[in-house]
N, CA, C and O atoms as CSV, one atom per row, in Angstrom:
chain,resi,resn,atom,element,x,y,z
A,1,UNK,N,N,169.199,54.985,163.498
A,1,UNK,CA,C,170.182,55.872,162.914
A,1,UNK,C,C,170.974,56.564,164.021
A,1,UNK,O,O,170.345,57.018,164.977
A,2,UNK,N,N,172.300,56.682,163.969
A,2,UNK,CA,C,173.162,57.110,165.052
A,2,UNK,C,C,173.143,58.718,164.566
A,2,UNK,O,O,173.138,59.139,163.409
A,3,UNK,N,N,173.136,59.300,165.523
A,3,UNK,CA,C,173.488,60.877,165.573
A,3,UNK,C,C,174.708,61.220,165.788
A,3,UNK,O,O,175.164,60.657,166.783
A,4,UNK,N,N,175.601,62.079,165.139
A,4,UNK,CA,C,176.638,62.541,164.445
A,4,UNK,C,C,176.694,63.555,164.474
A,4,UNK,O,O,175.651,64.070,164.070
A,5,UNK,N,N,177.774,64.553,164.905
A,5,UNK,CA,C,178.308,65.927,163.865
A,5,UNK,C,C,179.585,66.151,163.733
A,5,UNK,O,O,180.379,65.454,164.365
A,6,UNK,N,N,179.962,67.020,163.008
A,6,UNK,CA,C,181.167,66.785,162.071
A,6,UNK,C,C,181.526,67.990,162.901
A,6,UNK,O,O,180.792,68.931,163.205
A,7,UNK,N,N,183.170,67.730,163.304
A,7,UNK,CA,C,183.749,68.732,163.724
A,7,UNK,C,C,185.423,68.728,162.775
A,7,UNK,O,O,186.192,67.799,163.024
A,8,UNK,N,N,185.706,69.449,162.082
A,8,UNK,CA,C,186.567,70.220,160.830
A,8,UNK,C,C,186.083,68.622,160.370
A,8,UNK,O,O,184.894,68.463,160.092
A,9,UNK,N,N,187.115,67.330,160.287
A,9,UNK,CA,C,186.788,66.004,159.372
A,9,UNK,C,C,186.320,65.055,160.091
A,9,UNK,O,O,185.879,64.014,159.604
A,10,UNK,N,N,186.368,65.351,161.547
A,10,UNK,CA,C,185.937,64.169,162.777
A,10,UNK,C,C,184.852,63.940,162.380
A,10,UNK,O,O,184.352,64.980,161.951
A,11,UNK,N,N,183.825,62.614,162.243
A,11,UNK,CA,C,183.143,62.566,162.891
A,11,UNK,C,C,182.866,62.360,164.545
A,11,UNK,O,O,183.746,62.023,165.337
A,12,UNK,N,N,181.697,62.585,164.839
A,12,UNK,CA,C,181.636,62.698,166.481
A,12,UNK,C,C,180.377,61.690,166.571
A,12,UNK,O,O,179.656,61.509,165.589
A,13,UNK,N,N,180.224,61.249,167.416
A,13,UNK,CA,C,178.737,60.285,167.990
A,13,UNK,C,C,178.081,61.152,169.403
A,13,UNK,O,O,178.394,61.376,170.572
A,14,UNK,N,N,177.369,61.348,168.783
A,14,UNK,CA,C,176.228,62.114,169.901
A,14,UNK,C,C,174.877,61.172,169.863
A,14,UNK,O,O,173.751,61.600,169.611
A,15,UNK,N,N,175.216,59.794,170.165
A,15,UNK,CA,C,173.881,59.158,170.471
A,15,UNK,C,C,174.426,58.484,171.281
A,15,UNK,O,O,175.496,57.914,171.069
A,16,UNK,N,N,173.612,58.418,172.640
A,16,UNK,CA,C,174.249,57.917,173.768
A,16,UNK,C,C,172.714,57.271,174.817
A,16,UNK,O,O,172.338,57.650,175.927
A,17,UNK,N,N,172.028,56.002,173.734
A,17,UNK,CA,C,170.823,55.259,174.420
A,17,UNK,C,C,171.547,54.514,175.590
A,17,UNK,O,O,172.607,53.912,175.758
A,18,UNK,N,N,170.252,54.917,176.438
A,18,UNK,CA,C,169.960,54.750,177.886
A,18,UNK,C,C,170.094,52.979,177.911
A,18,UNK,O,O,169.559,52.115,177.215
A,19,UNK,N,N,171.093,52.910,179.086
A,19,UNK,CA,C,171.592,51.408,179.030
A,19,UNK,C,C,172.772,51.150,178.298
A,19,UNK,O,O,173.139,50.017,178.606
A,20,UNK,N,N,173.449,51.596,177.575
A,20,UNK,CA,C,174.090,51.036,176.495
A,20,UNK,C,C,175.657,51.529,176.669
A,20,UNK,O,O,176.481,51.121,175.851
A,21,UNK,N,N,176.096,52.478,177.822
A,21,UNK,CA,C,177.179,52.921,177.927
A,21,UNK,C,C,178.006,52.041,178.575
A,21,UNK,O,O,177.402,51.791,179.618
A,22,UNK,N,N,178.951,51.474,178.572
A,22,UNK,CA,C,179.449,50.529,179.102
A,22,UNK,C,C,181.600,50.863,179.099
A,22,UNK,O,O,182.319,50.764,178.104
A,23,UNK,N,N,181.944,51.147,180.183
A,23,UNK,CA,C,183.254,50.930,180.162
A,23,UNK,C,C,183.615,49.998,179.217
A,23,UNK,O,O,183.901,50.147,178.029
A,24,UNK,N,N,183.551,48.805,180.057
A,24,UNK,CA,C,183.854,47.434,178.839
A,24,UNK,C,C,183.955,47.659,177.809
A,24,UNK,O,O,185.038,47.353,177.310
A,25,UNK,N,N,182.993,48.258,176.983
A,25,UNK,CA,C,182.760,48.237,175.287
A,25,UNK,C,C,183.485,49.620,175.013
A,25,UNK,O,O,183.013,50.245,174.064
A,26,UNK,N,N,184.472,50.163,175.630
A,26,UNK,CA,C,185.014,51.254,175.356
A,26,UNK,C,C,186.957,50.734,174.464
A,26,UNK,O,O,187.725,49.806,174.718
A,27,UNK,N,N,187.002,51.387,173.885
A,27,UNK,CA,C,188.377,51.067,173.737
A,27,UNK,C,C,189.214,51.427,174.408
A,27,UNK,O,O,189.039,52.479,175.021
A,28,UNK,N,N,190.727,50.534,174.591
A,28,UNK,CA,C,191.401,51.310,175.386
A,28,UNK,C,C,192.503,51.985,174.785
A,28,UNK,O,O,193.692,51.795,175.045
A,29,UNK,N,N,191.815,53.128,173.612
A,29,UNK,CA,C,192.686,53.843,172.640
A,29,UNK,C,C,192.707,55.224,172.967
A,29,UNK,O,O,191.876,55.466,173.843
A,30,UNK,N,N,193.343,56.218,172.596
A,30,UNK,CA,C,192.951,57.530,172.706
A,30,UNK,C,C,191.774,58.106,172.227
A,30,UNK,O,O,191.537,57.825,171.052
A,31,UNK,N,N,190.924,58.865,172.817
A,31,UNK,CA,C,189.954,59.178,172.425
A,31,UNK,C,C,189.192,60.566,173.139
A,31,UNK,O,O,189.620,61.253,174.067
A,32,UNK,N,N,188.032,60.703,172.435
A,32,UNK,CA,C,187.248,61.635,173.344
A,32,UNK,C,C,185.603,60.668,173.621
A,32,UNK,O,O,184.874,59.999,172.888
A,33,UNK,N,N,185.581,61.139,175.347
A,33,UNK,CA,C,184.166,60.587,175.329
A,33,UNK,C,C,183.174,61.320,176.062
A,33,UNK,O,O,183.319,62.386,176.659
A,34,UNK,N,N,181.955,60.479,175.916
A,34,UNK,CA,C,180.572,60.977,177.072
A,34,UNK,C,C,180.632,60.258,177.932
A,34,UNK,O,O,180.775,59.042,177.801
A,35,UNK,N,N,180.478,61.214,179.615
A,35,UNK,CA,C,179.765,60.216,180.606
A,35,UNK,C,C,178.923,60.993,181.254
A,35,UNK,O,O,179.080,62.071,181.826
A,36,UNK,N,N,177.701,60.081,181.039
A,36,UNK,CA,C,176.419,60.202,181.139
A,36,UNK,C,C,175.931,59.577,182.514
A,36,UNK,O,O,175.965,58.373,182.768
A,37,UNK,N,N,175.362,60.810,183.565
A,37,UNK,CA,C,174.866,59.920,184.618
A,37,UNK,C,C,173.194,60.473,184.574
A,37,UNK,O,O,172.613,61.557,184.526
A,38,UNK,N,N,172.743,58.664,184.636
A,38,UNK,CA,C,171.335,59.017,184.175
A,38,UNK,C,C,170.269,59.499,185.207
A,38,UNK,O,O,169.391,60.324,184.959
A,39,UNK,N,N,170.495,58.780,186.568
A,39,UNK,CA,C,169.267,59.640,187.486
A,39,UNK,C,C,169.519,60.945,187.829
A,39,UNK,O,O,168.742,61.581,188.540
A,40,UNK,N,N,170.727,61.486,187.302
A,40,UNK,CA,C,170.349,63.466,187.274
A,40,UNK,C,C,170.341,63.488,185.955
A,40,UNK,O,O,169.429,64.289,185.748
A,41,UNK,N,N,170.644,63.232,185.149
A,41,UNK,CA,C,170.630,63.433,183.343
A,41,UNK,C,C,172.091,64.422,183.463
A,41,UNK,O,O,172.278,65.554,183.017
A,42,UNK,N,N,172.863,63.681,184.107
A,42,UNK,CA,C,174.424,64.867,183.736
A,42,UNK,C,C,174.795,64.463,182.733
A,42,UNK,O,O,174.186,63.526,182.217
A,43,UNK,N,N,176.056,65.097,182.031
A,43,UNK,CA,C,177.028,64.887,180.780
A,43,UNK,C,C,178.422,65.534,181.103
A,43,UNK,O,O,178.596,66.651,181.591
A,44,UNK,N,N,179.364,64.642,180.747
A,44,UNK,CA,C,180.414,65.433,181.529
A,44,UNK,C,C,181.412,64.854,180.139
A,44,UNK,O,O,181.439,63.656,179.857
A,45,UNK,N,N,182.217,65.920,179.335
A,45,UNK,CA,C,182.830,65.151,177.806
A,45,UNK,C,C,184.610,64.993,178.740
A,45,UNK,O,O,184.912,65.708,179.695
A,46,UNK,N,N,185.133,64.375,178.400
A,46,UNK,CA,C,186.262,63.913,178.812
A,46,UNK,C,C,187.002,63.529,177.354
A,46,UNK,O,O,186.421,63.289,176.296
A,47,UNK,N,N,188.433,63.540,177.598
A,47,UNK,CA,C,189.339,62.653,176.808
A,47,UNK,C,C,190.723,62.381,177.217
A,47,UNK,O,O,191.500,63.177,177.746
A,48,UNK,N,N,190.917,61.237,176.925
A,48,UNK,CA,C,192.265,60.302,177.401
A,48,UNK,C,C,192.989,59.629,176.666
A,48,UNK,O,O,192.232,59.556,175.697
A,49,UNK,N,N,193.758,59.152,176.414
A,49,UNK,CA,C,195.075,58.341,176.029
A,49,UNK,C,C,194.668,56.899,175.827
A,49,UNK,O,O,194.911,56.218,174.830
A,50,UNK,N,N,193.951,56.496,177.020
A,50,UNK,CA,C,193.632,55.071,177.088
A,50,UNK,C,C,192.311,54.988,178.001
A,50,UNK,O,O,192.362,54.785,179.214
A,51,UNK,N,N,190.707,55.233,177.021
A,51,UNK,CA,C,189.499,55.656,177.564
A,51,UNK,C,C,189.131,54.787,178.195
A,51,UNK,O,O,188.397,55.208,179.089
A,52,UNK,N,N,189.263,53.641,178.215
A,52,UNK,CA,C,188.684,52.935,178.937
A,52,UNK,C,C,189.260,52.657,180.194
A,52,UNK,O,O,188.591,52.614,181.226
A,53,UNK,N,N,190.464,52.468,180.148
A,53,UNK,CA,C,191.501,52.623,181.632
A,53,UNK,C,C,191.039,53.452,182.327
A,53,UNK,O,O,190.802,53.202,183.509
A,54,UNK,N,N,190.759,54.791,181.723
A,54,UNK,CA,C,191.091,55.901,182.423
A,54,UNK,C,C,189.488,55.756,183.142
A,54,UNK,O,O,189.381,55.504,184.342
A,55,UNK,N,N,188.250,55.952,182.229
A,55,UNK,CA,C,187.052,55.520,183.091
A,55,UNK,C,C,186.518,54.047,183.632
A,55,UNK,O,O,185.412,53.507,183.660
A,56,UNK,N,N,187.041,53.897,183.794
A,56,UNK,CA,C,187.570,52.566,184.894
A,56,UNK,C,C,188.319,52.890,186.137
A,56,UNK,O,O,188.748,52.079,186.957
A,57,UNK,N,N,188.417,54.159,186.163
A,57,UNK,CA,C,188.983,54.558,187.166
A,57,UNK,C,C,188.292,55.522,187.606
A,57,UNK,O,O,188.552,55.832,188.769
A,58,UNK,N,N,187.256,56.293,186.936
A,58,UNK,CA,C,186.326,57.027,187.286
A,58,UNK,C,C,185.119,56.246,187.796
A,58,UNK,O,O,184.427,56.717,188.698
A,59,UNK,N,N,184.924,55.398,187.399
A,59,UNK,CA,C,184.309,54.365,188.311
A,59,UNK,C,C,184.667,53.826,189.600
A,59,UNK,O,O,183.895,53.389,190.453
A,60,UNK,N,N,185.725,53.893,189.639
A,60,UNK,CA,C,186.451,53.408,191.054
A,60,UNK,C,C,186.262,54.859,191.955
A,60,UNK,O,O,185.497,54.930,192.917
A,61,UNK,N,N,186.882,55.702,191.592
A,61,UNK,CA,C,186.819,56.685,192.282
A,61,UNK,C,C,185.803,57.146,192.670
A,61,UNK,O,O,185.865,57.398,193.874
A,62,UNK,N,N,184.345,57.518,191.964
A,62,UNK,CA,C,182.847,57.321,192.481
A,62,UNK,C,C,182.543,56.470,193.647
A,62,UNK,O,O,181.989,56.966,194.628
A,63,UNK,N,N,182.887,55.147,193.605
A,63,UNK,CA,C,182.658,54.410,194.270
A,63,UNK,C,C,183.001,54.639,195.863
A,63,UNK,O,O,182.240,54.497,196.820
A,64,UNK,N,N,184.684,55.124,195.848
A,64,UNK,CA,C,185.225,55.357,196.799
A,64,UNK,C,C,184.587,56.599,197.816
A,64,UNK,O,O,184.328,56.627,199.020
A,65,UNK,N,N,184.454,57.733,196.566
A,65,UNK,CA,C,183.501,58.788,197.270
A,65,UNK,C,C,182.270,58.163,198.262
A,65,UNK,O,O,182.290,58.285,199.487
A,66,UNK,N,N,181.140,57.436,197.467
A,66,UNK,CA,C,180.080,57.016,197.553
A,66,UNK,C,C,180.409,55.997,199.290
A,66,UNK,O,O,179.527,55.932,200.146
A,67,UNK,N,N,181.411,55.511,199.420
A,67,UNK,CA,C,181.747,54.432,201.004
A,67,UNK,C,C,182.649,54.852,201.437
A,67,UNK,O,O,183.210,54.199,202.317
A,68,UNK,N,N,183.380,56.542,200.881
A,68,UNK,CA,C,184.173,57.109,201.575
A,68,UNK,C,C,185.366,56.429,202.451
A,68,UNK,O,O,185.656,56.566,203.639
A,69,UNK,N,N,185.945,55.651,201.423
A,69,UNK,CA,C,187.023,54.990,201.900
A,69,UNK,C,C,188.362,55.672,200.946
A,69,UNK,O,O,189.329,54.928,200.785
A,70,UNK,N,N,188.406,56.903,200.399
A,70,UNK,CA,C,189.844,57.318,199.733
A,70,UNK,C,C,190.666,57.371,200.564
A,70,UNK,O,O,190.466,57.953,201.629
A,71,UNK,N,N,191.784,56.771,200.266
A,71,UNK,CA,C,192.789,56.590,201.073
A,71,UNK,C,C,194.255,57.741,200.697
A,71,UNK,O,O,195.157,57.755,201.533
A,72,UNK,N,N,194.351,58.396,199.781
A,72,UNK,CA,C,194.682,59.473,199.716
A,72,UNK,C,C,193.840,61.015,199.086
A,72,UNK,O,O,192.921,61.164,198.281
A,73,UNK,N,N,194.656,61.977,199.884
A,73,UNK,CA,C,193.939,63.245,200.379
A,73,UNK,C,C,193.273,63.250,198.176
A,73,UNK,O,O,192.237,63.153,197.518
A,74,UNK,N,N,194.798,63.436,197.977
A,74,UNK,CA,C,194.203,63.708,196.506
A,74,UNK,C,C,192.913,62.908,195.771
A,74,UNK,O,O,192.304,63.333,194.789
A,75,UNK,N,N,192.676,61.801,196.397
A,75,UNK,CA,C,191.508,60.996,195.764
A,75,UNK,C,C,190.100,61.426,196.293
A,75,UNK,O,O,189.009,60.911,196.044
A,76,UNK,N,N,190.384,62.450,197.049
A,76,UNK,CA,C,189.306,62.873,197.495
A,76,UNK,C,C,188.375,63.322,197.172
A,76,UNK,O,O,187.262,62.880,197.459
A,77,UNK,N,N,188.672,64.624,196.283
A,77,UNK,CA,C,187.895,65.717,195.075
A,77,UNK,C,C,188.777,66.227,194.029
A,77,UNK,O,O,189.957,66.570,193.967
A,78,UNK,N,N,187.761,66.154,193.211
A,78,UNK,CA,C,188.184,66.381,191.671
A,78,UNK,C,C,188.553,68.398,191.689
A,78,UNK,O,O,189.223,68.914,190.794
A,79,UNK,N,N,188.047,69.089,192.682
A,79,UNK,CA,C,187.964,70.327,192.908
A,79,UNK,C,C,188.679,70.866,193.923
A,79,UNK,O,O,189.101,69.999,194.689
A,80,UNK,N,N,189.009,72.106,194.249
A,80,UNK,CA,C,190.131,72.176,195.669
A,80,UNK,C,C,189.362,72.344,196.413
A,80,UNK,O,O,189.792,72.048,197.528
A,81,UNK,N,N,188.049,72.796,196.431
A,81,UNK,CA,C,186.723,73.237,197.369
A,81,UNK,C,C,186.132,71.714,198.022
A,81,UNK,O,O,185.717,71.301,199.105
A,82,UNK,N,N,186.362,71.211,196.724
A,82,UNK,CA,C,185.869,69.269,197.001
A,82,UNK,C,C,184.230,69.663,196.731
A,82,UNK,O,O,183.624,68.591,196.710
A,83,UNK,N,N,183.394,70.666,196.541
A,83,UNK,CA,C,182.125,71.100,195.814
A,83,UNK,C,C,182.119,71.229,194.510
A,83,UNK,O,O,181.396,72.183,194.220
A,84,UNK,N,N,182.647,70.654,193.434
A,84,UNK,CA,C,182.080,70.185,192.234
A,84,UNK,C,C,181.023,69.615,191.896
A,84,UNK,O,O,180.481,68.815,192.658
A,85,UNK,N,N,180.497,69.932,190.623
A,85,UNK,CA,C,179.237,68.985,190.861
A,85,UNK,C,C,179.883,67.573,190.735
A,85,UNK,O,O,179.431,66.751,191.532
A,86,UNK,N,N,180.937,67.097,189.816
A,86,UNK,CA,C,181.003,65.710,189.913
A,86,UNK,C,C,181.137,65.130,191.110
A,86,UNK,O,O,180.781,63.956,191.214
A,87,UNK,N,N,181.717,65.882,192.343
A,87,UNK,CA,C,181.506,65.343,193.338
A,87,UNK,C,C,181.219,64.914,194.252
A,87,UNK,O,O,181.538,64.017,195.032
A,88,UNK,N,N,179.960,66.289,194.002
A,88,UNK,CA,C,178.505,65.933,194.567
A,88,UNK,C,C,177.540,64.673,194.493
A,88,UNK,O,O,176.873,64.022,195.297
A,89,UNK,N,N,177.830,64.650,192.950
A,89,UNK,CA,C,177.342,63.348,192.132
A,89,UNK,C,C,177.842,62.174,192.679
A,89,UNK,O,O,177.097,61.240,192.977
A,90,UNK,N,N,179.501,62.137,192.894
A,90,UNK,CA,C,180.145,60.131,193.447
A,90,UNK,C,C,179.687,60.709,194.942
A,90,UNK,O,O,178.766,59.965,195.279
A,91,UNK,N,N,179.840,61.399,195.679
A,91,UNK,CA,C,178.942,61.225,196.953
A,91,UNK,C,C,177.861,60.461,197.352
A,91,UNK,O,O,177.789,59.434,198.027
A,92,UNK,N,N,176.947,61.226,196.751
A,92,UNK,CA,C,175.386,60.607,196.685
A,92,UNK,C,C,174.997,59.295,196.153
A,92,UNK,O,O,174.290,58.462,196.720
A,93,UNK,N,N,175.644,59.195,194.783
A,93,UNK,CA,C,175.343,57.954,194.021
A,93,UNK,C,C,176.468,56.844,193.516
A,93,UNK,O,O,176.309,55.694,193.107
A,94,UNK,N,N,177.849,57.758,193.733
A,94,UNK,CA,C,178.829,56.488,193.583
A,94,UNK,C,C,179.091,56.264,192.166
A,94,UNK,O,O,179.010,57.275,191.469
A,95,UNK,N,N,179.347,55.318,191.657
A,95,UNK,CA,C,179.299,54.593,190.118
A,95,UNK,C,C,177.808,54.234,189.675
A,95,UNK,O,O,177.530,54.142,188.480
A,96,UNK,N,N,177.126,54.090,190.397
A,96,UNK,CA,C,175.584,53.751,190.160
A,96,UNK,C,C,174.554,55.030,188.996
A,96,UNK,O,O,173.878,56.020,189.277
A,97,UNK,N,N,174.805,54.543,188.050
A,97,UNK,CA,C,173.828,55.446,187.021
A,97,UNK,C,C,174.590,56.066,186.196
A,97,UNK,O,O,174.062,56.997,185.589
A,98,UNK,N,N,176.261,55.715,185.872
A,98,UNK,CA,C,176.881,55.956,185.408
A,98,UNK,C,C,177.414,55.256,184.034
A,98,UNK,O,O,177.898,54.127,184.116
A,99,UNK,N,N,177.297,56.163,182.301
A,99,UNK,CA,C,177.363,55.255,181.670
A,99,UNK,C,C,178.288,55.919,180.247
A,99,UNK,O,O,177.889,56.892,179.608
A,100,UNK,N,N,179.417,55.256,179.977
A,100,UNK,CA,C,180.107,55.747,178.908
A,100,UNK,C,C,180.226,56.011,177.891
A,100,UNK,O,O,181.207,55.267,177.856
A,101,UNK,N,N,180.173,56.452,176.745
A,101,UNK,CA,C,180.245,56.076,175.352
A,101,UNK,C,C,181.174,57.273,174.701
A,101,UNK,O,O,181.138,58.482,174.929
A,102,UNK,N,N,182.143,56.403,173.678
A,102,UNK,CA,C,183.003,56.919,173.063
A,102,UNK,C,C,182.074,57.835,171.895
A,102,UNK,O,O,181.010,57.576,171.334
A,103,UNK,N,N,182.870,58.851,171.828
A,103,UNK,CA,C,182.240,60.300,170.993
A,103,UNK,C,C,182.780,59.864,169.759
A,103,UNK,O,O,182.201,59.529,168.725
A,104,UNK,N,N,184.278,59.937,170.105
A,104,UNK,CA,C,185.441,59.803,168.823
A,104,UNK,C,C,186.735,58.851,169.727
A,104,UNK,O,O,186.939,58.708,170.932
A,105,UNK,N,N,187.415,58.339,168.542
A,105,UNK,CA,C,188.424,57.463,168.578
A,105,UNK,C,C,189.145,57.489,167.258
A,105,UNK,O,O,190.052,56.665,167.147
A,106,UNK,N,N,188.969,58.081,166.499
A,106,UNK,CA,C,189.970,58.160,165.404
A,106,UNK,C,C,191.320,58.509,165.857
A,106,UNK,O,O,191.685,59.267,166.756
A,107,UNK,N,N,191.990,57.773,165.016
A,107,UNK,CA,C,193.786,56.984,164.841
A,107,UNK,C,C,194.232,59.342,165.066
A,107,UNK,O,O,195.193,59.803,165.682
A,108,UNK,N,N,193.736,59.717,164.730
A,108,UNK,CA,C,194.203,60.772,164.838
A,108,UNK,C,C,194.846,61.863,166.301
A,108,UNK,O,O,195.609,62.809,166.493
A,109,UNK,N,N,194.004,61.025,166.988
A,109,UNK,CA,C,193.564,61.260,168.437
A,109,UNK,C,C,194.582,61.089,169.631
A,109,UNK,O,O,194.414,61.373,170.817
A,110,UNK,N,N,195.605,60.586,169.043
A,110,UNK,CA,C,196.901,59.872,169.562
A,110,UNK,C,C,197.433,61.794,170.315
A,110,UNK,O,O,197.856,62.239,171.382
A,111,UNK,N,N,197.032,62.374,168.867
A,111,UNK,CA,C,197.623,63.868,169.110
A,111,UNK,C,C,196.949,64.269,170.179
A,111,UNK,O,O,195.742,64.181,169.955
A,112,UNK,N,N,197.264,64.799,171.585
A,112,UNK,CA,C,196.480,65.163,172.494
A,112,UNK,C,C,195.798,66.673,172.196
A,112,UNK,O,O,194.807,67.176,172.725
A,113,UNK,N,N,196.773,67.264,171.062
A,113,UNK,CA,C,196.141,68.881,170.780
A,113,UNK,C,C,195.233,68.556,169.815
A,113,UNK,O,O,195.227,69.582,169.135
A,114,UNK,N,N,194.191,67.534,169.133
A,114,UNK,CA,C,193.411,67.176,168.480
A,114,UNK,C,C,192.731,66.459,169.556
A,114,UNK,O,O,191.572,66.846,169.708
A,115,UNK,N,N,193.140,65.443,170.422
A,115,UNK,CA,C,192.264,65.377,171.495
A,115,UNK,C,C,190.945,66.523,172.688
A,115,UNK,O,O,189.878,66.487,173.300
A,116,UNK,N,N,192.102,67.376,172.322
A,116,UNK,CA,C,191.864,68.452,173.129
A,116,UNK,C,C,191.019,69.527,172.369
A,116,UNK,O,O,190.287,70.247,173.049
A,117,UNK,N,N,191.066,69.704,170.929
A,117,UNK,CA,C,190.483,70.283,169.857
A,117,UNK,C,C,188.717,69.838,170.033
A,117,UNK,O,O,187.678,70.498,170.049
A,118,UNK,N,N,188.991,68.612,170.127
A,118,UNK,CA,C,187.659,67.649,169.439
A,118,UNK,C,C,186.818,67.728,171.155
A,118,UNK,O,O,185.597,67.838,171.271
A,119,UNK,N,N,187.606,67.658,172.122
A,119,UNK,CA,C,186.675,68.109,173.821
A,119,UNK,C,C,186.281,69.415,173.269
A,119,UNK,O,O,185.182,69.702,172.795
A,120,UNK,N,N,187.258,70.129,173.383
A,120,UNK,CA,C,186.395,71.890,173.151
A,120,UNK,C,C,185.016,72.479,172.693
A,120,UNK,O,O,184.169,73.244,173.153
A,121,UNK,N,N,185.260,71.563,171.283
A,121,UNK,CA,C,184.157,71.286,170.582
A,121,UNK,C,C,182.921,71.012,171.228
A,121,UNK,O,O,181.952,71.716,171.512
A,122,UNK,N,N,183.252,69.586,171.418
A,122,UNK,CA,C,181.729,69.179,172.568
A,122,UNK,C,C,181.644,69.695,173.802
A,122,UNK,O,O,180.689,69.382,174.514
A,123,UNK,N,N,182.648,70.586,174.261
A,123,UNK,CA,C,182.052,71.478,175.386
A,123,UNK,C,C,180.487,72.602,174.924
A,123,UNK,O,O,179.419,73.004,175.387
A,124,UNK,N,N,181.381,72.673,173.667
A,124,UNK,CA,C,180.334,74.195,173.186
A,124,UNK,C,C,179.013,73.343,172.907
A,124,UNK,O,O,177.919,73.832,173.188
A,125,UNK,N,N,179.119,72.042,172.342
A,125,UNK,CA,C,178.406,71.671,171.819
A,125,UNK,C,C,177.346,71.081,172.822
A,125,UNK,O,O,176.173,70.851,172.528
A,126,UNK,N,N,177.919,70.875,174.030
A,126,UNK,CA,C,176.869,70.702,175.287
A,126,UNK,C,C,176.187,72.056,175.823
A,126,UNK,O,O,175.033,72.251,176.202
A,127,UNK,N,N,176.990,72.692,175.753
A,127,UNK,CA,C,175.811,74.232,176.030
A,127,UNK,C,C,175.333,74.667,174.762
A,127,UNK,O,O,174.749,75.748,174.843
A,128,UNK,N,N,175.376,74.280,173.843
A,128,UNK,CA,C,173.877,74.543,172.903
A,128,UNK,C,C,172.881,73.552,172.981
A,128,UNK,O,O,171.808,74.104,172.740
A,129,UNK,N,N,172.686,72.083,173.252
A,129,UNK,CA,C,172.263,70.988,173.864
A,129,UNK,C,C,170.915,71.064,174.847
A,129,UNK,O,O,170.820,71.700,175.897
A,130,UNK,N,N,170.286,70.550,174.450
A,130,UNK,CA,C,169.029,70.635,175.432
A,130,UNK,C,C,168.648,69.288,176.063
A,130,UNK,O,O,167.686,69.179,176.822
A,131,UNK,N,N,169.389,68.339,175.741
A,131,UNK,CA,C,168.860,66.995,176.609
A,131,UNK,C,C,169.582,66.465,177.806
A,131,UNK,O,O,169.237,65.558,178.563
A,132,UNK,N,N,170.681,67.232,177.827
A,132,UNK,CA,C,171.667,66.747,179.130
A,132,UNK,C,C,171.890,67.805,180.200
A,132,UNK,O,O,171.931,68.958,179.769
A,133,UNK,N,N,172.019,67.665,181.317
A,133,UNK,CA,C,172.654,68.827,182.243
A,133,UNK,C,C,173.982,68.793,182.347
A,133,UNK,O,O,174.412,68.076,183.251
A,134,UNK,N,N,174.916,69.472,181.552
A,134,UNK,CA,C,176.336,69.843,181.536
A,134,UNK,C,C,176.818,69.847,182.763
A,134,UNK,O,O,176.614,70.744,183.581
A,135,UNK,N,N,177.657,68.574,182.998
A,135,UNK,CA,C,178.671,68.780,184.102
A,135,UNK,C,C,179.393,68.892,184.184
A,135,UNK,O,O,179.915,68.440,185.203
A,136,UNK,N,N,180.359,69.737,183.040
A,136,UNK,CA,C,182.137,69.791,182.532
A,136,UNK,C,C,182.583,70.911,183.674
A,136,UNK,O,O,182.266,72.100,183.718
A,137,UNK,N,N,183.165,70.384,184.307
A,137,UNK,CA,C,184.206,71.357,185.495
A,137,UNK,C,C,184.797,72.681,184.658
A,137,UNK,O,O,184.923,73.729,185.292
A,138,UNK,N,N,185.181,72.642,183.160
A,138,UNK,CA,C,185.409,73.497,183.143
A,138,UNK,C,C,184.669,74.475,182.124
A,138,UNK,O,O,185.326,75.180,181.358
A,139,UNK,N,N,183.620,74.487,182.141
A,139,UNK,CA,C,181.974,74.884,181.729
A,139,UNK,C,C,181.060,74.808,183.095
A,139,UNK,O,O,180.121,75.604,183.104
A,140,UNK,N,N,181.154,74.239,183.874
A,140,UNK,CA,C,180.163,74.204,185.332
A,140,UNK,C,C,180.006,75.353,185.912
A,140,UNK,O,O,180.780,75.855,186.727
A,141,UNK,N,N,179.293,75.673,185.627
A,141,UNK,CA,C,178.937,77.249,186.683
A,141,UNK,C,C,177.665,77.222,186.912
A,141,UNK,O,O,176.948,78.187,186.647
A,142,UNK,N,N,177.065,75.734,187.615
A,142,UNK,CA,C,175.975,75.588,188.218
A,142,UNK,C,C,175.177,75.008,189.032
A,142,UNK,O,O,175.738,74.020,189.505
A,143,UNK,N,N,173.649,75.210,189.609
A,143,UNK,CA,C,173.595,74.853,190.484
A,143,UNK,C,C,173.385,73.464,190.635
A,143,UNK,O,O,173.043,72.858,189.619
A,144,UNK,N,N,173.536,72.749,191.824
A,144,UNK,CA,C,173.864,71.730,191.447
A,144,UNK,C,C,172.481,70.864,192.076
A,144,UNK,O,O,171.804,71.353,192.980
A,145,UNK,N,N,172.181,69.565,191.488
A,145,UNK,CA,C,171.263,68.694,191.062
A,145,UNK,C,C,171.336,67.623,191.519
A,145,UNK,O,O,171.067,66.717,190.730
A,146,UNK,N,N,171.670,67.268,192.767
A,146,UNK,CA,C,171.872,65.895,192.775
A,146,UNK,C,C,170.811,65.284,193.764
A,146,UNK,O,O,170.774,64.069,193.956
């Protein structure tokens, strides 16, 4: 049985089994998603225009951290400090343990202020949450785990 909660008519998917997150199997529609990195147990909710493009590129960019080959300043850190936890995280481990899954994708989602509605949501909804360590940059106010 998949785990669900309803935010105003969304449904949302909050089941996110170990192994099973996969760019690939992501659409490349507007949406909101989870990325889940499993050897710290982070959660970080995101949403984009075109989810799978876009983390496909968060994969790349991990990577780059991880063999420190960014070739521009801006690809450097996601933070102006460059101490985020996410970037603590592509440092150390790169793309390795990193795994996706779409929350929501409803046709509705196109709207970025319903995009943006339906993140909010699962921000709050990760700090009431007890199985993940919240890594949303803009919820992060902690120490970091990597």
């Amino acid at each position: 049985m998949t785990k669900t909660l309803i935010f105003r008519d969304y449904t949302l998917n909050i089941d996110f089994p170990e192994g099973e997150g996969s760019v690939g199997k992501m659409p490349n529609t507007p949406g909101v998603y989870a990325e889940i990195h499993r050897p710290t147990n982070y959660i970080r909710i995101g949403v984009s225009a075109t989810m799978r493009s876009r983390n496909n590129g968060h994969m790349s960019w991990a990577e780059k951290h991880r063999l420190g080959t960014h070739t521009k300043p801006s690809e450097v850190s996601r933070a102006a400090n460059g101490r985020s936890p996410i970037t603590e995280v592509a440092k150390k481990w790169g793309a390795s343990g990193l795994e996706y899954y779409v929350v929501c994708d409803d046709s509705r989602l196109t709207d970025p202020n319903e995009r943006y509605a339906v993140e909010n949501f699962m921000h709050e909804w990760c700090r009431t949450q007890d199985v993940y360590f919240e890594i949303n940059r803009e919820a992060a106010q902690v120490m970091l785990r990597v």
